[in-house]
N, C-alpha and C positions, 0 to 999 in steps of 0.2 A: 337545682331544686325543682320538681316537678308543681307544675301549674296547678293550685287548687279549685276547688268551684267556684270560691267569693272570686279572685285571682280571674276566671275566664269568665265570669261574670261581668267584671267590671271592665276588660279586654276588648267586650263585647262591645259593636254599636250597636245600642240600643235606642231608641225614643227615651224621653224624659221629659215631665211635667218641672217646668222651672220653680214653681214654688212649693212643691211636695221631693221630700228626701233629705236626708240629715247627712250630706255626703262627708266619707275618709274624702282628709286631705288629698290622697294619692292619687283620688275618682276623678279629681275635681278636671284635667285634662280628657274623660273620658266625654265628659258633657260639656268642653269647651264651647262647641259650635251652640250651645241653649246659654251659656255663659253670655258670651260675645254678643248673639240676639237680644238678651233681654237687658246690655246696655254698660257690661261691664271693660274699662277702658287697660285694665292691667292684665300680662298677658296669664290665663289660667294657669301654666307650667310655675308659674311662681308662688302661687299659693301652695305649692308641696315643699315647700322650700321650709322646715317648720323652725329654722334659725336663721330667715331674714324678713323683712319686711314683705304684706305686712305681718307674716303668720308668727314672728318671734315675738313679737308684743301680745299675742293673747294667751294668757296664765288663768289659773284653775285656781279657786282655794279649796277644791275640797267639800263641794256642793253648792257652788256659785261658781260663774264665769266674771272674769275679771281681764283686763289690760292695762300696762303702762303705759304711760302719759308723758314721762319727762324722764331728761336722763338721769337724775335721781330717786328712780325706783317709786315714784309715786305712782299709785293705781288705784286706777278708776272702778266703780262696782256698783250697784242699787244699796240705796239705803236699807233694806232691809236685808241686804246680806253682810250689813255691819252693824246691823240693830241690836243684834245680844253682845257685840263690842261695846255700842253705846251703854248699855243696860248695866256691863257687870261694872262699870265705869261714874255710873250714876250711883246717886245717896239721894235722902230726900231733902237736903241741902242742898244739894245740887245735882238738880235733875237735868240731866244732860239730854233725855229722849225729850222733854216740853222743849227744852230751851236750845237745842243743838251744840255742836261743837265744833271751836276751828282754833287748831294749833297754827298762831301767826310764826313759829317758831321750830327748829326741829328739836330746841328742849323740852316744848309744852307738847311734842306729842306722846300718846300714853299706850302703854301696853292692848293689844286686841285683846279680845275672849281668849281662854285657856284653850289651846291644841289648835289654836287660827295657823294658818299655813298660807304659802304664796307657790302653786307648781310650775311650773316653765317648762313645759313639752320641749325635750328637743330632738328625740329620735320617735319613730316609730315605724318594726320591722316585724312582717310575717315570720312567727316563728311554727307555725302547726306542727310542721315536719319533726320538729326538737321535740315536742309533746306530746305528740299524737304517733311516737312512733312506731317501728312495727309489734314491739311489745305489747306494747299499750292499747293498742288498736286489737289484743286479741283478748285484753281482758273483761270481766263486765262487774258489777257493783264495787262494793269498797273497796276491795283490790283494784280498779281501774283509777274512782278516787283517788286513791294513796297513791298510787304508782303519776298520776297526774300532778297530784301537788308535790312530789320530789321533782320532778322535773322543772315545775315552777320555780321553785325554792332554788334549787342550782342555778337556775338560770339567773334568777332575780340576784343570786350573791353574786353571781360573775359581775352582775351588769353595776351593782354597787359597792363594786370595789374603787371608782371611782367615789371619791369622799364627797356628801352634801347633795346627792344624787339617790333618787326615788325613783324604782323600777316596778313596772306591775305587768304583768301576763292579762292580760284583758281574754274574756273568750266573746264570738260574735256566730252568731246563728246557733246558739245554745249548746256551744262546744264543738260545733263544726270546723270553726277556725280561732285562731290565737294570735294574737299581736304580740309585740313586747314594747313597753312605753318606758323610756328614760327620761325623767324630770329632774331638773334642780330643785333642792324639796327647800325653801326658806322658810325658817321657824322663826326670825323675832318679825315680826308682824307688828304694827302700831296705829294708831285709830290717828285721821289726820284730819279728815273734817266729815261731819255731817249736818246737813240744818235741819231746823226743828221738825221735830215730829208732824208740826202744821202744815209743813211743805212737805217732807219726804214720806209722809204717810198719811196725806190729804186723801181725805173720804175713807180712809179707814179700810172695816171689813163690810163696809154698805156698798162701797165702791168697786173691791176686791172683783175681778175677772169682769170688770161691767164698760159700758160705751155710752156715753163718753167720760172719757179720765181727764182727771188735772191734777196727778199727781208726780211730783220733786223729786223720784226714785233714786236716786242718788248718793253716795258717801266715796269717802277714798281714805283708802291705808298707804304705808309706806313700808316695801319689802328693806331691812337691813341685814348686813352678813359685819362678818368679822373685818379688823382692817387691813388684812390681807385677802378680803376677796370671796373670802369663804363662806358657806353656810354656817350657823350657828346660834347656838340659846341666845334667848336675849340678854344683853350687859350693856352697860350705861356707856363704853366707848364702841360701841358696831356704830359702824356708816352706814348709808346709805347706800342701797345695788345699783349699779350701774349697768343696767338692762343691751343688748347687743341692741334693742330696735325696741322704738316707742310710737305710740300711736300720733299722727298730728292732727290737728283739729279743723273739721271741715270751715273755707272762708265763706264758702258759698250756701247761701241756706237751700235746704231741700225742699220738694215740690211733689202734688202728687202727681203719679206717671214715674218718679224716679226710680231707678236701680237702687236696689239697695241689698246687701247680704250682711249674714251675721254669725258669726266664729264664735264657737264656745264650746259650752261640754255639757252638752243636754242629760241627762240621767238615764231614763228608761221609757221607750217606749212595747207596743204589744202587738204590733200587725203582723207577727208571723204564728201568733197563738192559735192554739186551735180552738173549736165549738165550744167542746167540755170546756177549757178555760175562760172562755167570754160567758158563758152560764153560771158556775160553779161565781166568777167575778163579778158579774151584776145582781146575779140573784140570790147571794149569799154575804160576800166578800165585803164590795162598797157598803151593803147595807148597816150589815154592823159595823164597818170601820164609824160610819155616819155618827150612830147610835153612842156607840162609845165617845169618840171625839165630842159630840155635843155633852155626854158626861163632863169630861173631862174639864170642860169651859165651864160650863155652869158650878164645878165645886171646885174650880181655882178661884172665881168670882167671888165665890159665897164666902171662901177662906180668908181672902186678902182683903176684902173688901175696905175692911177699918184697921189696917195694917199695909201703911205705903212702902216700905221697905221690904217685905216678904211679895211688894205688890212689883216691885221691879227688879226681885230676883226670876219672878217667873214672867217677865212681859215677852223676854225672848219666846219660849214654850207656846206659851199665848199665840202671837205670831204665827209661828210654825203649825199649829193644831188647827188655825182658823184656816188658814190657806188651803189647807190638805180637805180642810173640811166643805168649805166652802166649793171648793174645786171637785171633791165628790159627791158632791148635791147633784153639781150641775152636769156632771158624768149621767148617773141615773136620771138624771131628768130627759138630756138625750136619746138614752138608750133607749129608753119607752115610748120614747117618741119616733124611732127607727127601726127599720126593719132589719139591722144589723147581723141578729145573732140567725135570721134565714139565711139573709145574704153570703156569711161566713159559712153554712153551714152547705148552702150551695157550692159554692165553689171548693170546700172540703171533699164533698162529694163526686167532684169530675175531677181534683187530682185523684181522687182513688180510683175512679174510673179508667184514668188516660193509665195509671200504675195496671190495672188490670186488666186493660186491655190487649195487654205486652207478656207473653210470655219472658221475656229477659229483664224489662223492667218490673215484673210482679215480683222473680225470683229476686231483684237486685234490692226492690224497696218495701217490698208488701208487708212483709213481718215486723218491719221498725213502725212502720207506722201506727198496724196494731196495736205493735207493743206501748208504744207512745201512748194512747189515749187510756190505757189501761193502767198501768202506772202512774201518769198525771191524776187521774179519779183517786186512784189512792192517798199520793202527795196531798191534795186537797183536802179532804174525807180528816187524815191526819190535821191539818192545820186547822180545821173548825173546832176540832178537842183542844186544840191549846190555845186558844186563841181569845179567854178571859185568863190565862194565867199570867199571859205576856202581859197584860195591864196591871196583875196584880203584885208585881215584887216589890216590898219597899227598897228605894234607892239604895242602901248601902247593903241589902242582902243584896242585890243585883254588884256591887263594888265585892263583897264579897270573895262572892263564887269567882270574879274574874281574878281577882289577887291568889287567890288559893289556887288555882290554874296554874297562875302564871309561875306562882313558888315549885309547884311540880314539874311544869315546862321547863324552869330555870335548871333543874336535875340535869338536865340531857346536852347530850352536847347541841349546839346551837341549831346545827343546820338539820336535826331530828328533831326541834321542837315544832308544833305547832303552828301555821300562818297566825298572826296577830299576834305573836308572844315569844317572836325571836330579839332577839338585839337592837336588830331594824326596829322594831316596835316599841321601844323603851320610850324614846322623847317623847314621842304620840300619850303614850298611855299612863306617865309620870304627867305632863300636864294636866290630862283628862285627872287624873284622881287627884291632884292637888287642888284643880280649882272646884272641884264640886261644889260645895258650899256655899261657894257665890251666886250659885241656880236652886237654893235648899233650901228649904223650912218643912220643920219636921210635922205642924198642924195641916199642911196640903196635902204632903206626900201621904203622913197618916189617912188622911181624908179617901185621896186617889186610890189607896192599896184595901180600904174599906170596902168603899164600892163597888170591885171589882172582884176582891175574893170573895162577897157574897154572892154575886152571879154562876163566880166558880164551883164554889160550894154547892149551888142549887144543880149544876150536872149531873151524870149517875156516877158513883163512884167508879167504878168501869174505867170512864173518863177525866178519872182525876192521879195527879201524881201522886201516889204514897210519898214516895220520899221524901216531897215537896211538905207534902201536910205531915210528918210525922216531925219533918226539922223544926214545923213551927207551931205545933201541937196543934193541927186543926184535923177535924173531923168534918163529914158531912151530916147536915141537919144541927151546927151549932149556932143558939140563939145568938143575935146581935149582941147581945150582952156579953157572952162568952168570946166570942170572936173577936170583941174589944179588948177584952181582956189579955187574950193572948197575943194581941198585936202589941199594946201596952207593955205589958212585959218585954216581950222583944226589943221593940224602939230601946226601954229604958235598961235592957243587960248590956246596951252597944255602945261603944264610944267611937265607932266611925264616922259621928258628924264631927269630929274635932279634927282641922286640920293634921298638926302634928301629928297625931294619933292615927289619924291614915295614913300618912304616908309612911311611916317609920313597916308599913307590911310588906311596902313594895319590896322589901329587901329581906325579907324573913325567909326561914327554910319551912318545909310544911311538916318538921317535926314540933316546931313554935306554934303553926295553927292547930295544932292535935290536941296540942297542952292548952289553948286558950279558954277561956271563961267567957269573952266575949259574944253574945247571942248570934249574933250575924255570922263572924267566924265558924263558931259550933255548926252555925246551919249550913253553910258553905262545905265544910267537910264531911259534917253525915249525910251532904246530897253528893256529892263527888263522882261517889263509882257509879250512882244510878244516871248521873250524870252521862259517863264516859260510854255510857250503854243505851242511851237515847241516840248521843253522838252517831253510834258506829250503825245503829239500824237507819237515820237520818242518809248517813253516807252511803250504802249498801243500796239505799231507794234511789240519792241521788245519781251515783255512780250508772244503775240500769236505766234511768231516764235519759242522762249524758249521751250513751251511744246509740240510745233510739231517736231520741230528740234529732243528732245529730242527721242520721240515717235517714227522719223525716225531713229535713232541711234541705239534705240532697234530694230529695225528691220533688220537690217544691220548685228548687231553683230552675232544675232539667225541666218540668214542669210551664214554668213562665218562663225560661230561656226557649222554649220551644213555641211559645206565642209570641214573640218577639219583643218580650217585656223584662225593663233592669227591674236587678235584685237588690236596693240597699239595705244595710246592715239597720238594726233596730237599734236605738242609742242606750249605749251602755255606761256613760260616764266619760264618756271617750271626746278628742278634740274632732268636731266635724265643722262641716262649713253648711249653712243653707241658703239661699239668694232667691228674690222674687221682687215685683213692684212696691212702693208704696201705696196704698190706693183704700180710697172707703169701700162702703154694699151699699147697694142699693138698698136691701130692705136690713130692717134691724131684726133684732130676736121675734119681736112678734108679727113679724108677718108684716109691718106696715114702716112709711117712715124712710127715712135712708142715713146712713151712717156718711159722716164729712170724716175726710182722712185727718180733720188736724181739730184740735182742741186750741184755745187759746187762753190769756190770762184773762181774758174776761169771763170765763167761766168759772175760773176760781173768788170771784167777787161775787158773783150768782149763788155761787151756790154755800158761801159761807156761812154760818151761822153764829160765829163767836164761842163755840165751844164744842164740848168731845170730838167727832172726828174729823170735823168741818169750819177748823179754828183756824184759820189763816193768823201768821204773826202779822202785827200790828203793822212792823217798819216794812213788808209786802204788801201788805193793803194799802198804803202812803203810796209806796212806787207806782204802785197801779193806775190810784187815782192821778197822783200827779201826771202820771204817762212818764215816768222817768224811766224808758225803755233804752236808751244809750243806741248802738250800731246794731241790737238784735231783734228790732222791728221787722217781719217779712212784711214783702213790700206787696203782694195781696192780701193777706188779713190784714194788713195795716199795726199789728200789735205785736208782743212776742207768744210763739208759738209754745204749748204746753208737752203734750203728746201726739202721738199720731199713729196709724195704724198701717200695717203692709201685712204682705201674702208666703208670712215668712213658717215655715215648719218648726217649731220651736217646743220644748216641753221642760219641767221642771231641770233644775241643773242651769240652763241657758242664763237663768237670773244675771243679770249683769256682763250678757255679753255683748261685746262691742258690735253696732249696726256701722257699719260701711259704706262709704258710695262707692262711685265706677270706680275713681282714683283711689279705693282704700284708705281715706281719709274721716274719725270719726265725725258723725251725725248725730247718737243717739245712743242709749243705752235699752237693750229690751229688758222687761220686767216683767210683761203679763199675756194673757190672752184675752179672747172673753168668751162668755159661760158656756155660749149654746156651739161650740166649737170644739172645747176641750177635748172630748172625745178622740178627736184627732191622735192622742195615744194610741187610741186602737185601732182606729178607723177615719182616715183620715178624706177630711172633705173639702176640694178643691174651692165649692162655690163660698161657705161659711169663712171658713179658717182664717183669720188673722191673730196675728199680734201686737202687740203695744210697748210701741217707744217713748222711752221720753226724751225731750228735742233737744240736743245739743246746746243750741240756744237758748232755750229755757235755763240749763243749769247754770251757764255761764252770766247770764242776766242776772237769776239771784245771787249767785256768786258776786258779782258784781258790784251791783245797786241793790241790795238787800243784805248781806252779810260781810259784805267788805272784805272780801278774802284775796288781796290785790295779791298778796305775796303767792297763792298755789295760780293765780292766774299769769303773775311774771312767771314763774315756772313752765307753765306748759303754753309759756311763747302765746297766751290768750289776751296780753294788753293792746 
């Protein structure tokens, strides 16, 4: 197989900043020699090893990082990446987010959220050449698309022919290069302990991205299979997984100055975007996400307020909406404050230059690049027209359209349906639609899809879907009055909020949705073909972005491989490693001040209040006072340690990924960053940047002397 760009990229010796980069596993020997300096004792060739120690113990659920702990499948993760577990789990009888939970037992533990998953990375192989090949490489829009995702599609059925096993085609430098990822995909999932909302979600969303933290981030599930081994739905006799490699738990408490890395599967970052992207995203994009988001909070608020049970269907949503939100505040607060989008805009400018300065490299890149920025404007341009509709679907038209898909997908022979609506996709998407209604009330949703198709409405018609607004009889310039009315109508022609009643569609033919009465149905099929015709212009755009995009990336890399600077890949969801000090700042967000790397429990007695987000539980507050700290007193703070911060490159995804010392033994779990940093997505800043852990020893102390959970601590050999 011939050497690709990422491939001689990383081949490469290059310099590297030890706390900037989200390195592939397979890098991570390229930057042994910045490994080794900054204090790591295991030898770097073994971290590529992604089914042995320690890289077989860190698993994925699926938008959180996660690892085992014990050889019975127990795994460790942040509280709030098991919070809407907690939530669908709670009544207002028993509120499991105030009060927490810990099955002493492996019969008290209880089903996670619907479509929870546990992935196990164990392969991951350069496939570009199988996808990109010479075919494919000569085509451009929808036919490059289509001709892509067959490729995927074979490959991904080969690779799960292996039963219980989740295969994905990742793409990296915007379809420049393609991995193929083999995971063990576990589906019965079970909630096994989380402590109260007082610990695991101290300080709330006041605290959210801020310095200093004292917050318990914390909870653990329990991956089970069949009892022969296998993956499989959940049933009341699955065992427990017995994992190849588990994490063990550091003896020695951490210090700042220490080594420390953290393995997980960060989401999405943006440093290889261009100018128009960083504009079109600050000066358009975050702002109304802002706008909307802080909608969206404000009229779940207003809905549930005097309604606790509709109040912790949506506390998960809640969560997720704040984060995002909170988190792009302080994006645009950055940006405004930087000279970023010159900065970018510079150095845009002298790759074109060094491109143009080459007659062989003008010919080789000149015209993608163009083409790229031209294309992009458009992509954009498109997504601000739709971008109050996407708020405005009520939930079960959105269930829907996808059931109505999938009855026509289901037509075709398998390996000619659609990505997300082959076979493969059935567990996934039978969960997702069974549990709905545990996350539903129909006074919110109505609420949420109000506010938002009157924004829609108020666009020029131009910019509105016909076929959208004729399914559900709206017009533009219809009073609030009328537009209730017709949402009204709708909600009450549907019976898709009844369980049974959904689910019995997943298996319908779509000569059954043609014939139905039902409003949501009806609207799902007379949107269908304008549907399939959004679809194929969306793809057509994508498709010509793909191989410019691409085209621009080689030009980029040759570019900084020709300053003598590495290329890494921008995180896609993918397993990477990242490694730096632990260590505070000197200065804090405002200019003054200095940040101490470690928070302690005395902080959380400070800053308590006895109620909403700053409600320490009782039997914590006892411990504290009494000084009932047991063996997990550091012997410089004298107390036990809460959080603490390092110089770790980390971005959403990471949630719950295991922090490391030299010996790869857990420390901590990371959870967050803080505000005036974030940015680091796009633009990342050596001096600023940290992240935040929560301290090993913190968990284990409340575990401990506050929740009595001696039974998961005999487990992970913590007595």
């Amino acid at each position: 197989m011939k050497k690709t760009l990422l491939s001689l990229a990383i081949l490469t010796s290059f310099a590297a900043q030890a706390d900037e980069g989200m390195w592939m596993p397979q890098q991570l020997p390229q930057v042994a020699q910045q490994l080794k300096a900054a204090g790591l004792e295991l030898d770097p060739a073994t971290l590529t090893k992604l089914t042995e120690f320690p890289m077989g113990a860190i698993v994925s659920l699926g938008g959180c990082s996660a690892s085992f702990v014990s050889p019975q499948g127990l795994v460790i993760t942040n509280h709030h990446c098991v919070y809407n577990s907690v939530a669908v789990n709670s009544t207002p009888e028993r509120d499991l987010l105030a009060n927490g939970f810990l099955a002493k037992t492996l019969g008290e533990e209880v089903p996670a959220a619907p479509g929870s998953r546990v992935f196990v990375t164990e392969e991951v192989t350069n496939v570009t050449d199988q996808i990109i090949d010479k075919k494919v490489a000569k085509l451009n829009g929808k036919a490059r698309i289509d001709a892509i995702e067959k490729n995927q599609k074979e490959m991904v059925a080969a690779c799960e022919k292996t039963p219980g096993y989740r295969c994905t085609v990742a793409s990296y430098y915007g379809g420049l290069e393609f991995y193929r990822l083999k995971q063990l995909e576990i589906r019965d999932v079970r909630l096994v302990h989380a402590p109260p909302s007082g610990v695991g979600k101290f300080g709330g969303d006041t605290d959210n991205w801020m310095w200093p933290r004292h917050t318990g981030d914390y909870g653990f599930y329990r991956a089970y299979v069949s009892k022969d081994g296998k993956a499989a739905d959940f049933a009341a006799d699955n065992v427990p997984y017995v994992p190849k490699h588990f994490l063990k738990l550091a003896t020695e408490g951490s210090k700042e100055g220490d080594f420390i890395m953290v393995a997980g599967y960060p989401g999405r970052t943006n440093r290889h975007r261009l100018p128009s992207e960083v504009q079109y995203t600050f000066d358009w994009n975050y702002p109304a996400f802002v706008q909307a988001s802080g909608e969206v909070l404000a009229i779940i608020e207003r809905e549930t307020k005097n309604d606790p049970a509709a109040k912790l269907k949506y506390a998960g949503q809640i969560a997720g909406v704040n984060n995002y939100y909170k988190n792009r505040k302080g994006m645009l607060t950055s940006y405004g404050e930087s000279d970023f989008l010159q900065r970018k805009t510079a150095e845009h400018n002298a790759l074109k230059a060094w491109v143009n300065s080459d007659a062989a490299r003008k010919k080789q890149f000149g015209a993608d690049i163009d083409t790229a920025e031209k294309l992009i404007a458009e992509r954009d341009a498109h997504t601000k027209q739709g971008f109050y509709l996407g708020y405005a679907q009520p939930r079960f038209l959105s269930s829907a359209r996808s059931l109505y898909r999938l009855a026509n997908e289901r037509t075709k022979p398998d390996a000619a349906r659609k990505s997300g609506y082959q076979e493969r996709d059935m567990a996934r998407v039978t969960s997702v639609i069974t549990g709905q209604d545990r996350t539903y009330d129909e006074k919110v949703d109505k609420a949420l899809v109000m506010n938002f198709l009157t924004k829609y409405l108020a666009q020029p018609a131009a910019e509105q879907d016909k076929a959208f607004n004729d399914a559900l009889g709206l017009r533009a310039g219809m009073s609030q009055e009328e537009l209730k009315a017709a949402l009204d109508k709708a909600y009450a022609g549907s019976k898709l909020a009844n369980k049974e009643e959904r689910v019995t569609w997943l298996k319908k033919s779509p000569a059954e949705f043609k014939a139905s009465n039902d409003s949501f149905i009806k609207a799902a099929v007379a949107m269908y073909d304008a549907d399939l015709k959004d679809e194929a212009k969306e793809e057509e755009l994508a498709g010509k972005i793909q191989k410019a995009y691409g085209g621009y990336m080689k030009a980029k890399i040759a570019y900084m491989n020709s300053k003598g600077q590495a290329v890494y890949p921008d995180a896609n969801g993918t397993l990477r490693v990242t490694f730096g000090k632990i260590m505070g700042r000197d200065h804090g967000a405002d200019g003054t001040g200095s940040w101490t790397a470690f928070t302690t429990v005395k902080g959380v007695v400070a800053k308590n209040t006895g109620e909403g987000e700053f409600n320490a539980p009782a039997a914590q507050l006892a411990a504290i006072k009494a000084k009932d700290f047991g063996k997990y007193v550091d012997p410089v703070l004298k107390t036990v340690p809460v959080n603490y911060l390092a110089t770790l490159d980390i971005t959403g995804g990471n949630s719950g990924s295991a922090a490391l010392n030299k010996r790869g033994e857990l420390i901590g779990l990371a959870f967050d960053g803080t505000l005036d940093s974030i940015i680091s997505d796009w633009d990342f800043n050596a001096a600023n940047t940290r992240d935040i852990q929560v301290d090993v020893r913190y968990i284990l102390w409340n575990m401990k002397h506050v929740d009595k959970a001696d039974n998961l601590l005999k487990e992970m050999n913590a007595l």
